[in-house]
NUNU-146944 format. One record per residue: residue number from 1; chain; z, y, x of N, C-alpha, C, O, CB in turn. Coordinates in Angstrom, 1 decimal, decimal comma. Glycine has a CB too. Layout:
REM NUNU-146944
 seq mol    nc3    nc2    nc1   cac3   cac2   cac1    cc3    cc2    cc1    oc3    oc2    oc1   cbc3   cbc2   cbc1
 NUM   A      Z      Y      X      Z      Y      X      Z      Y      X      Z      Y      X      Z      Y      X
...
***
This chain:
REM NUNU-146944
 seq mol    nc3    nc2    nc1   cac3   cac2   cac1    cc3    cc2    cc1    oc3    oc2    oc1   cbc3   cbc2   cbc1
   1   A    0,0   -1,2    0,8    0,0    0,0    0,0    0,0    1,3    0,9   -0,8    2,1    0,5    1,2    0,0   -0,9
   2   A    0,5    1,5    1,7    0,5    2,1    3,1    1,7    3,3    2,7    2,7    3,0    1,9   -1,3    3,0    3,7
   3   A    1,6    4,4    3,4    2,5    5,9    2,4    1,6    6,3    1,4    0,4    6,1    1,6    3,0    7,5    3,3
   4   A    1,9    6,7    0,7    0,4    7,2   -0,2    1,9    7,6   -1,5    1,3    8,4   -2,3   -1,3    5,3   -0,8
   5   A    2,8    7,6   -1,8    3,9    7,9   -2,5    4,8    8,7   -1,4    4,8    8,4   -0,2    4,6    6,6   -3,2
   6   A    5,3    9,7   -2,0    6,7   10,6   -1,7    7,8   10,0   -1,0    8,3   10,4    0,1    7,3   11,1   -2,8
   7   A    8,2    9,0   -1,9    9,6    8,3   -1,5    9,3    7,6   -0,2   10,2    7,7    0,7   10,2    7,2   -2,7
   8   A    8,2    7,0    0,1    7,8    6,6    1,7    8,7    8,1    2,7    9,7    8,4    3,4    5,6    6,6    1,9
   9   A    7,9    8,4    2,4    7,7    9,5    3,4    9,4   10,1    3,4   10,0   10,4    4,4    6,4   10,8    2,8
  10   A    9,9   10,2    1,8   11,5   10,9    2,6   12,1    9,6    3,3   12,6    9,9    4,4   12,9   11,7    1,4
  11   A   12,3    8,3    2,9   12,6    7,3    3,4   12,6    7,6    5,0   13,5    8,2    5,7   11,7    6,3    2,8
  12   A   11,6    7,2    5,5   10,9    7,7    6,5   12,0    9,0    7,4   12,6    8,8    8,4    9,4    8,3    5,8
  13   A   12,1   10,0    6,7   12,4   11,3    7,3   13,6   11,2    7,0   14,3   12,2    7,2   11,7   12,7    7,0
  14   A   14,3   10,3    6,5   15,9   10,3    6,7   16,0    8,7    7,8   16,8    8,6    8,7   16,9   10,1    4,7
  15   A   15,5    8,1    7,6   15,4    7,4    9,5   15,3    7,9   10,4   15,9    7,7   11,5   14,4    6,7    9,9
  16   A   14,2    8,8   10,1   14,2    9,4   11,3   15,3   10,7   11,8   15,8   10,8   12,9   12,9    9,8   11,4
  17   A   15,5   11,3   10,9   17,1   11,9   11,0   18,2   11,4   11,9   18,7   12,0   12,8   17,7   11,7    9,7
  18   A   18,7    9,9   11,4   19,5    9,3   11,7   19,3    8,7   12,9   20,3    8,5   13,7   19,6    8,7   11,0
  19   A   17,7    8,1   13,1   17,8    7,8   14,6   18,0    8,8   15,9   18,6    8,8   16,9   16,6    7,2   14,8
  20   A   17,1    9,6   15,2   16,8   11,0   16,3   17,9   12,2   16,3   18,0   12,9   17,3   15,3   11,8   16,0
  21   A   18,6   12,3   15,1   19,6   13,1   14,9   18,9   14,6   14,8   17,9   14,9   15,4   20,8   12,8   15,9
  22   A   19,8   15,6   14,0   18,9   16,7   13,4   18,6   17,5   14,7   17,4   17,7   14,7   19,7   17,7   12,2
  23   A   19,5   18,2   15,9   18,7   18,6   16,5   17,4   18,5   17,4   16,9   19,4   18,1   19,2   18,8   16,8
  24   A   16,9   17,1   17,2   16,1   16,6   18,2   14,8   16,7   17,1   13,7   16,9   17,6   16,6   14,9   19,1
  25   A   14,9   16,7   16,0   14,0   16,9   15,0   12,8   17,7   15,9   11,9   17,4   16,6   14,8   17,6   13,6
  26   A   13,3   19,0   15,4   12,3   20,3   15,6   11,7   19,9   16,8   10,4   19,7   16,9   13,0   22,0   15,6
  27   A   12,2   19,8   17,6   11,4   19,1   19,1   10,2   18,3   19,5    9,2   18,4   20,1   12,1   18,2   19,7
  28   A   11,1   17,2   18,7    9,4   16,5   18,0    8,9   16,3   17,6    8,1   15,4   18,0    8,9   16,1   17,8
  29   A    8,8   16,9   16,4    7,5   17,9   15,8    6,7   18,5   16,3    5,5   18,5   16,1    7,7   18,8   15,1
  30   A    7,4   19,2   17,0    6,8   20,2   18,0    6,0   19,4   18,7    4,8   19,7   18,7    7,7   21,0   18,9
  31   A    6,4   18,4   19,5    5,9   17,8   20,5    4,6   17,0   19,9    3,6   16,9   20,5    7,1   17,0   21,3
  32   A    4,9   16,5   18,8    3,8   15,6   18,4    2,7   16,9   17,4    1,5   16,5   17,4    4,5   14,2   17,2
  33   A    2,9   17,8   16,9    1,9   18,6   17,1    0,9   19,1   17,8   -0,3   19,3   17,5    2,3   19,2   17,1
  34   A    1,8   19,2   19,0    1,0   19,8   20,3   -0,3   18,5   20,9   -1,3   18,6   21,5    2,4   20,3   21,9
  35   A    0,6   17,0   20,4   -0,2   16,3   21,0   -1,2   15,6   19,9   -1,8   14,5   20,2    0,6   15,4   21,9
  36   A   -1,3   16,4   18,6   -2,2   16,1   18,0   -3,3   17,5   18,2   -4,5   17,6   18,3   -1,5   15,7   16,5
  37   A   -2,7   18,1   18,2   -4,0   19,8   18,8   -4,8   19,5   20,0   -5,8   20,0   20,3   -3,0   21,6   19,4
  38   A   -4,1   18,5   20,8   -4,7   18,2   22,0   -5,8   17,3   21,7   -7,0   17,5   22,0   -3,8   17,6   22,8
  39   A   -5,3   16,1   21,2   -6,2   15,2   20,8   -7,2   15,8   20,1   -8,4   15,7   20,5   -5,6   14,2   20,0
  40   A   -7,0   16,5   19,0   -8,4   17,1   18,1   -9,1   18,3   19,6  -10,3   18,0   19,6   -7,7   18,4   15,9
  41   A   -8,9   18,8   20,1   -9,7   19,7   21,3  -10,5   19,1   21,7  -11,7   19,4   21,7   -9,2   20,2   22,5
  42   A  -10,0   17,8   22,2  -10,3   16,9   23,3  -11,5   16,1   22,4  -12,4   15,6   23,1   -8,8   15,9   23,9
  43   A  -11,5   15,9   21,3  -12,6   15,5   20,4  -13,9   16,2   20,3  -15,0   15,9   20,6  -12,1   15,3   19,3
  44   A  -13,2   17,3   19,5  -14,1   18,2   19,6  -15,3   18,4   20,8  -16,6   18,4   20,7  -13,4   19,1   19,5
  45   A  -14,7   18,6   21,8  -15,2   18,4   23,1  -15,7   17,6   23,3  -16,4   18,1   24,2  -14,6   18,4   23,8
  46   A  -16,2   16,1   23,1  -16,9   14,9   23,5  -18,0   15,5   22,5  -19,1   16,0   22,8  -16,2   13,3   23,3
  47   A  -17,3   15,3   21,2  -19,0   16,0   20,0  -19,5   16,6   20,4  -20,6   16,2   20,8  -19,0   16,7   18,6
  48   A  -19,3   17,8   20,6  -19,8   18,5   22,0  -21,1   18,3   23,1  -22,3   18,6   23,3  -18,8   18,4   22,7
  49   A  -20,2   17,7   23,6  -20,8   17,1   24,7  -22,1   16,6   24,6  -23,2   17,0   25,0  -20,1   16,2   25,0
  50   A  -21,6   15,5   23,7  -23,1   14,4   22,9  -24,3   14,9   22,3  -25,4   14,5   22,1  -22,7   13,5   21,6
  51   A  -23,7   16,2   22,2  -25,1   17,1   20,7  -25,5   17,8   22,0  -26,7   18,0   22,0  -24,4   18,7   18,8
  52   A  -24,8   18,3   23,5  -25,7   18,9   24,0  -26,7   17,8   25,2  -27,8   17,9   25,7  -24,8   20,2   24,7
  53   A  -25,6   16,9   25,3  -26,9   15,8   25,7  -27,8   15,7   25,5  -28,8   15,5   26,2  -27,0   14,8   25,6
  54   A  -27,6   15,7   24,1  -28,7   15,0   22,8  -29,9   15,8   23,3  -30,9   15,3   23,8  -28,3   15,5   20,8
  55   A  -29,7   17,5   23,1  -30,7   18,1   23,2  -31,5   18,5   24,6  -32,6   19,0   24,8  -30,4   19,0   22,5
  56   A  -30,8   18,1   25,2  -31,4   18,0   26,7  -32,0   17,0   26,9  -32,8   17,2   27,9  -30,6   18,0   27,7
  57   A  -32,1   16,1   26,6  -33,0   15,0   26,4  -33,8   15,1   25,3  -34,8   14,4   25,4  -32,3   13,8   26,4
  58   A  -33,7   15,6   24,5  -34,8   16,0   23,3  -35,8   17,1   24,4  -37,0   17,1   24,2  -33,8   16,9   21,6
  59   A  -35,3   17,8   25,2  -36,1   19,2   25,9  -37,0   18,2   26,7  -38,3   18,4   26,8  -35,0   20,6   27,0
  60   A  -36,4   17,1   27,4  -37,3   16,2   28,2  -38,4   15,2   28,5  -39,1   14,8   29,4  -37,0   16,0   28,5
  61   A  -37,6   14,9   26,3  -39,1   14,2   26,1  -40,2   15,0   25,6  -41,3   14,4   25,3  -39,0   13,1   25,2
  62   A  -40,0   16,2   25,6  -40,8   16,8   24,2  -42,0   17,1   26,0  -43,3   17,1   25,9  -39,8   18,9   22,7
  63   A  -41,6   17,3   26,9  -42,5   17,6   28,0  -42,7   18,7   27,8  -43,8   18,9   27,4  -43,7   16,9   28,1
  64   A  -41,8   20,2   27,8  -41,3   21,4   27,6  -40,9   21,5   28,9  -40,3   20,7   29,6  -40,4   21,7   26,5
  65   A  -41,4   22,6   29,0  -40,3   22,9   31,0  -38,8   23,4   31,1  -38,0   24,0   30,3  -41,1   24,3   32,1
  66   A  -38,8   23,2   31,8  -37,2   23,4   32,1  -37,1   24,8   32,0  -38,1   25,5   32,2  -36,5   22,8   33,6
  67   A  -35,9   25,3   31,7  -35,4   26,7   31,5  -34,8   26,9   33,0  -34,7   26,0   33,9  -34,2   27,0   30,1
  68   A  -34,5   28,2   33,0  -33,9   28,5   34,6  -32,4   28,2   34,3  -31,8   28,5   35,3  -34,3   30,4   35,3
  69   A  -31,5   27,7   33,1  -30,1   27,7   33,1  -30,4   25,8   33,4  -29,4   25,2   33,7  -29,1   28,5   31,4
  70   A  -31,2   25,4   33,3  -31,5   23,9   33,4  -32,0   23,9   35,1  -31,5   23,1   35,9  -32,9   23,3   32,0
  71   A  -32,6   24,4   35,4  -32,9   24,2   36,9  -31,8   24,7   38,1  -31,8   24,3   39,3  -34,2   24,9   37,1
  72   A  -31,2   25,5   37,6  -30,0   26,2   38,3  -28,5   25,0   38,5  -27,7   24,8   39,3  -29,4   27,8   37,2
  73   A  -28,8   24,6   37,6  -27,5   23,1   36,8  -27,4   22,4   38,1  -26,3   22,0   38,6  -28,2   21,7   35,1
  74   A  -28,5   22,0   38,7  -28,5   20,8   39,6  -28,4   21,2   41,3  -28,4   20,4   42,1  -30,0   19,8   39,2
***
């Protein structure tokens, strides 16, 4: 059924209360925030990446000449 209901989730956040105790809370939240903003950058960044591959190799088959920001690269 996975969480997909409320009561999971406070369940959940009173475990975790208890294990981690209330000051350590905000911390890591914090901390797992930061390492979910990281992760999505870091994604973003490969997509990125791939679409500008993509089209650099689209420029090379089309038998189009190289631009001077393409010949400078290497």
């Amino acid at each position: 059924m996975g969480f997909r209901y409320w009561p999971h989730i406070l369940v959940l956040a009173i475990i975790a209360l208890v294990i981690f105790g209330g000051p350590k809370l905000p911390d890591f939240a914090r901390n797992l925030g930061k390492t979910l903003r990281i992760l999505k950058d870091e994604a973003k960044s490969l997509t990125s990446d791939d679409e500008s591959k993509d089209d650099q190799e689209a420029n090379e088959d089309s038998g189009k000449p190289a631009t001077k920001d393409e010949t400078n690269d290497k």
